[in-house]
OpenMM code with the backbone's topology and positions (N, CA, C; nanometers):
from openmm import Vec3, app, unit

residues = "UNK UNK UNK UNK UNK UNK UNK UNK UNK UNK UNK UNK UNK UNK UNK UNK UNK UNK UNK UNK UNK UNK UNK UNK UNK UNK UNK UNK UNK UNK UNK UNK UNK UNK UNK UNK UNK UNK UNK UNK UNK UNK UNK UNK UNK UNK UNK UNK UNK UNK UNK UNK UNK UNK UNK UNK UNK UNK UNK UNK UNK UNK UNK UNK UNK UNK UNK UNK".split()
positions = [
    Vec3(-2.0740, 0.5451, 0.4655),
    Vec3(-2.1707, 0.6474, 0.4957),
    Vec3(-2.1781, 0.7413, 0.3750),
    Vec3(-2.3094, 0.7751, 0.3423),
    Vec3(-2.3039, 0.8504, 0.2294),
    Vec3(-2.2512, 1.0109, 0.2480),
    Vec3(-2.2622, 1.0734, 0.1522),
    Vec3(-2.2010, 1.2290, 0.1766),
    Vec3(-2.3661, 1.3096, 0.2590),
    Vec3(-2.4654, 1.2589, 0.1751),
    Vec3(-2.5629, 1.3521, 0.2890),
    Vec3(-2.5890, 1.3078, 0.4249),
    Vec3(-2.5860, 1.1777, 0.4222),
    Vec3(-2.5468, 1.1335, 0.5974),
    Vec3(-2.4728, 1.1844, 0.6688),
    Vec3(-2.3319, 1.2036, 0.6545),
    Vec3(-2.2794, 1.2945, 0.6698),
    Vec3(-2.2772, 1.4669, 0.7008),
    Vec3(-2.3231, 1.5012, 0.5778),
    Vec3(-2.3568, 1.6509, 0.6238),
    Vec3(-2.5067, 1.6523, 0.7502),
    Vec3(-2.5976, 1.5568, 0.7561),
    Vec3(-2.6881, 1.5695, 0.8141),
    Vec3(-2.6167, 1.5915, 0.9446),
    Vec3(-2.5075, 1.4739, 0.9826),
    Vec3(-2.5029, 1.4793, 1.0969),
    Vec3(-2.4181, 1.5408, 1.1520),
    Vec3(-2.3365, 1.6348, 1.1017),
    Vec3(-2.2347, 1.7334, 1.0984),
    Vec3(-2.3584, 1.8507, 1.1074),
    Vec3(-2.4972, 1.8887, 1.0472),
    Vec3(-2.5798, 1.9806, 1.0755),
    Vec3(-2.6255, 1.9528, 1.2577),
    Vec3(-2.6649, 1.7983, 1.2601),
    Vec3(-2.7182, 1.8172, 1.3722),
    Vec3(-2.6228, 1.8224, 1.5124),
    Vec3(-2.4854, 1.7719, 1.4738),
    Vec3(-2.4038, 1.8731, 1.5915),
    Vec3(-2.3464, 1.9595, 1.5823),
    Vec3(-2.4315, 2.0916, 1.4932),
    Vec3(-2.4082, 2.1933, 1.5149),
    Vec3(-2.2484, 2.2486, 1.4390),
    Vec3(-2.2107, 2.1201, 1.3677),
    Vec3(-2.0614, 2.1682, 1.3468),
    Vec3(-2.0448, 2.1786, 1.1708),
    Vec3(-1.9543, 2.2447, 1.1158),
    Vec3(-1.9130, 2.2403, 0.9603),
    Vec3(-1.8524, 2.1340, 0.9364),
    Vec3(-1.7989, 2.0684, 0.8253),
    Vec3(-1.6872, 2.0245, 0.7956),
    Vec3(-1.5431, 2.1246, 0.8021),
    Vec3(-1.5888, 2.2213, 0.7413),
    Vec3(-1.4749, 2.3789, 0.7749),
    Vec3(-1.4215, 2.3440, 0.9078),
    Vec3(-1.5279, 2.3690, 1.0093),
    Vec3(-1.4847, 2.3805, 1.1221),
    Vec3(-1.3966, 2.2523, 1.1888),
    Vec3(-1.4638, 2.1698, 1.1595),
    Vec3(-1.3892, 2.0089, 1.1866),
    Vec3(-1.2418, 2.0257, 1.1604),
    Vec3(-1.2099, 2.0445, 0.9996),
    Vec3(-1.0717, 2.0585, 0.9662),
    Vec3(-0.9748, 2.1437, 1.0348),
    Vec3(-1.0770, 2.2752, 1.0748),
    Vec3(-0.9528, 2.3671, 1.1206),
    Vec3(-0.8987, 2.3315, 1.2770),
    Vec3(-1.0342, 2.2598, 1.3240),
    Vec3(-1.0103, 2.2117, 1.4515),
    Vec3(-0.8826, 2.1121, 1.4819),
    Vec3(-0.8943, 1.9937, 1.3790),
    Vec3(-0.7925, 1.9751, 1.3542),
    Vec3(-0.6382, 1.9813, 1.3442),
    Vec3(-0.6354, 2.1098, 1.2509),
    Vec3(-0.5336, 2.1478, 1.2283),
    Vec3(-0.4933, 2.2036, 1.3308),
    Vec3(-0.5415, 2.2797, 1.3934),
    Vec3(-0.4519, 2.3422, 1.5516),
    Vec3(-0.4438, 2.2500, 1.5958),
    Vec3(-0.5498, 2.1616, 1.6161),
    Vec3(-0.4816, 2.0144, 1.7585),
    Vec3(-0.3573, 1.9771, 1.6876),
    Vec3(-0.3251, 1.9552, 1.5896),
    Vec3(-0.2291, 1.8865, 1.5309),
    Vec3(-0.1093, 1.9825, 1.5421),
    Vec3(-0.1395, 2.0879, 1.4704),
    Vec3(0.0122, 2.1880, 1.5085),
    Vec3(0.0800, 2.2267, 1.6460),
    Vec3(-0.0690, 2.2085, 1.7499),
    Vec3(-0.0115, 2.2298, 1.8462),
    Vec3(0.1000, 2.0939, 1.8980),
    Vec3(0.0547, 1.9930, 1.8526),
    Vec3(0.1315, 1.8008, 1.8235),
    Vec3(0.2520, 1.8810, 1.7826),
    Vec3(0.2205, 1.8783, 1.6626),
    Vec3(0.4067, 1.9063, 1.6035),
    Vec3(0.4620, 2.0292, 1.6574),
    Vec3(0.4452, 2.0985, 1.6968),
    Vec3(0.5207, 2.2467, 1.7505),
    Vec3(0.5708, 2.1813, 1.8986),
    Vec3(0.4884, 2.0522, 1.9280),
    Vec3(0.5906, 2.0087, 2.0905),
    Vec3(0.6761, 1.9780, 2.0653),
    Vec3(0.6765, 1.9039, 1.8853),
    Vec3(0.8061, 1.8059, 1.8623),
    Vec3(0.9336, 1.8951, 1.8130),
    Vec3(1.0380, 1.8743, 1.8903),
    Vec3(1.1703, 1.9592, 1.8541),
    Vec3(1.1928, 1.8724, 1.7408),
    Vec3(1.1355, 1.7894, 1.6449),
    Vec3(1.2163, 1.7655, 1.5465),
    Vec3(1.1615, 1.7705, 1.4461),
    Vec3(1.0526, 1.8408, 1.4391),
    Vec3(0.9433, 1.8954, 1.3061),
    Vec3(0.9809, 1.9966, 1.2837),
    Vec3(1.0478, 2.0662, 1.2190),
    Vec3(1.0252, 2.2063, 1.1348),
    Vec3(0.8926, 2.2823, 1.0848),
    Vec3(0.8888, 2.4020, 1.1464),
    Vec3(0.7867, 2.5060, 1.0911),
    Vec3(0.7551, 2.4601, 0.9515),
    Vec3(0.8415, 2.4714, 0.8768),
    Vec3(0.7822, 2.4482, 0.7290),
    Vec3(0.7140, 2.2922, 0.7178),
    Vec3(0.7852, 2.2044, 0.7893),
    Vec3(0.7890, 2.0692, 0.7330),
    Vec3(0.5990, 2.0757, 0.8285),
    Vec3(0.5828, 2.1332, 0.9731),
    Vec3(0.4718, 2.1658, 1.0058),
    Vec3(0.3909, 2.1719, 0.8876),
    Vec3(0.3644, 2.3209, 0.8078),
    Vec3(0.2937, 2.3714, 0.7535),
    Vec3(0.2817, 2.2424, 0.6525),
    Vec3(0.3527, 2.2043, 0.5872),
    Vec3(0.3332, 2.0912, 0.4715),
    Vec3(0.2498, 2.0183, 0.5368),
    Vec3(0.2379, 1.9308, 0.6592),
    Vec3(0.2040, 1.8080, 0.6878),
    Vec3(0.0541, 1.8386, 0.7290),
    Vec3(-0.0066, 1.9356, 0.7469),
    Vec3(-0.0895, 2.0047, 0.8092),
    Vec3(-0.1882, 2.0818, 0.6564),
    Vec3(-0.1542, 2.0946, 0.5499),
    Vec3(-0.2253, 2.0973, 0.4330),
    Vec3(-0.1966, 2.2441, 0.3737),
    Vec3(-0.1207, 2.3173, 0.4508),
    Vec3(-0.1052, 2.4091, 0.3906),
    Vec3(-0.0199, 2.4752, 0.2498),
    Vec3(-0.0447, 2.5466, 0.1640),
    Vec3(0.0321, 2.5482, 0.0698),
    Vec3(0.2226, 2.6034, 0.0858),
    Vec3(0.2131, 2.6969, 0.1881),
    Vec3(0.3186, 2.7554, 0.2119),
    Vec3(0.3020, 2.8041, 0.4102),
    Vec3(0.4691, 2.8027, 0.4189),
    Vec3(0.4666, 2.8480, 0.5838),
    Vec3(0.3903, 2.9967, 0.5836),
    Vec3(0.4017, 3.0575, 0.5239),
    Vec3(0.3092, 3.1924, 0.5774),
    Vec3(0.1808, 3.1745, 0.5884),
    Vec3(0.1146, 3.0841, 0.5415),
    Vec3(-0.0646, 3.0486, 0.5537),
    Vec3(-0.0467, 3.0150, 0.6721),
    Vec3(0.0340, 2.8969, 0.7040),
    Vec3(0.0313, 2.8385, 0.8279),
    Vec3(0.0328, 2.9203, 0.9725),
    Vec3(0.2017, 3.0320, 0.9542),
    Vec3(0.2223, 3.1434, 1.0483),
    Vec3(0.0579, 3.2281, 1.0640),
    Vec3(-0.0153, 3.2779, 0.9366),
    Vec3(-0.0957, 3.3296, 0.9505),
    Vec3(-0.2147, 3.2966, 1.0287),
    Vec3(-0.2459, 3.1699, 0.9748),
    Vec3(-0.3345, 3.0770, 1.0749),
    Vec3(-0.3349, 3.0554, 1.1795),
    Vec3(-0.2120, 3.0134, 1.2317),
    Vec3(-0.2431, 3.0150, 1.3618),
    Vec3(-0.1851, 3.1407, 1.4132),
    Vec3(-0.1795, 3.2402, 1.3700),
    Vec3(-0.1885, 3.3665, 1.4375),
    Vec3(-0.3674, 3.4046, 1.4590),
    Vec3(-0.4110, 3.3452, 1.3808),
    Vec3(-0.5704, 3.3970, 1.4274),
    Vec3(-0.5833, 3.3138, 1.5512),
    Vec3(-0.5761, 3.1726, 1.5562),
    Vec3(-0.6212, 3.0591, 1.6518),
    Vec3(-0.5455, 3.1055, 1.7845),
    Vec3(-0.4406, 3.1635, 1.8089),
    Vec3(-0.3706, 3.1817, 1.9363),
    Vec3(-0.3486, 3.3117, 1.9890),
    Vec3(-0.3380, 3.4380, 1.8512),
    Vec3(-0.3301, 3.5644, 1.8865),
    Vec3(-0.1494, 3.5400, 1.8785),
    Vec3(-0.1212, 3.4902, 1.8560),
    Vec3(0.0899, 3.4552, 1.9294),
    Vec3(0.1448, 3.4054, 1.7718),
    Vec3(0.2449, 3.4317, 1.7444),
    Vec3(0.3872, 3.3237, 1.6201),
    Vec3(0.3503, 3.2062, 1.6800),
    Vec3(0.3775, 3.1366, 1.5723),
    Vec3(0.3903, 2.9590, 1.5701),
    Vec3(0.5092, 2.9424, 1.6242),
    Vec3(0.6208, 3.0286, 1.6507),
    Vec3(0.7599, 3.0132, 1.6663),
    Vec3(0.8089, 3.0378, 1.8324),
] * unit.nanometer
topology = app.Topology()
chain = topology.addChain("A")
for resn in residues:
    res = topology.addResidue(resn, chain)
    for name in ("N", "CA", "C"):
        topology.addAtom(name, app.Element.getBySymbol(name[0]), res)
């Protein structure tokens, strides 16, 4: 699929690519935060972030709550 195919059809449901990713990323952290054997940090790595405080920060917007 090309890249404007793509954005077309990411326009016509209404959604970003931005938004896609971040969507993402919470479904996923909320995945690893069930698992007692992922680490916060090792979280934040696997999940694209540069460092655990982006991550803590982030999903402090998405939940209002610590990742912890």
């Amino acid at each position: 699929m090309s890249t404007r195919t793509l954005q077309r059809r990411f326009t016509d449901a209404g959604i970003t690519f931005q938004q896609l990713v971040e969507e993402t990323r919470r479904e996923l952290a909320h995945h690893y935060l069930r698992q007692s054997t992922v680490e916060l940090n090792e979280t934040a790595y696997l999940l694209g972030y540069e460092d655990a405080n982006s991550f803590f920060r982030a999903f402090h917007l998405w939940e209002g709550t610590t990742a912890r």
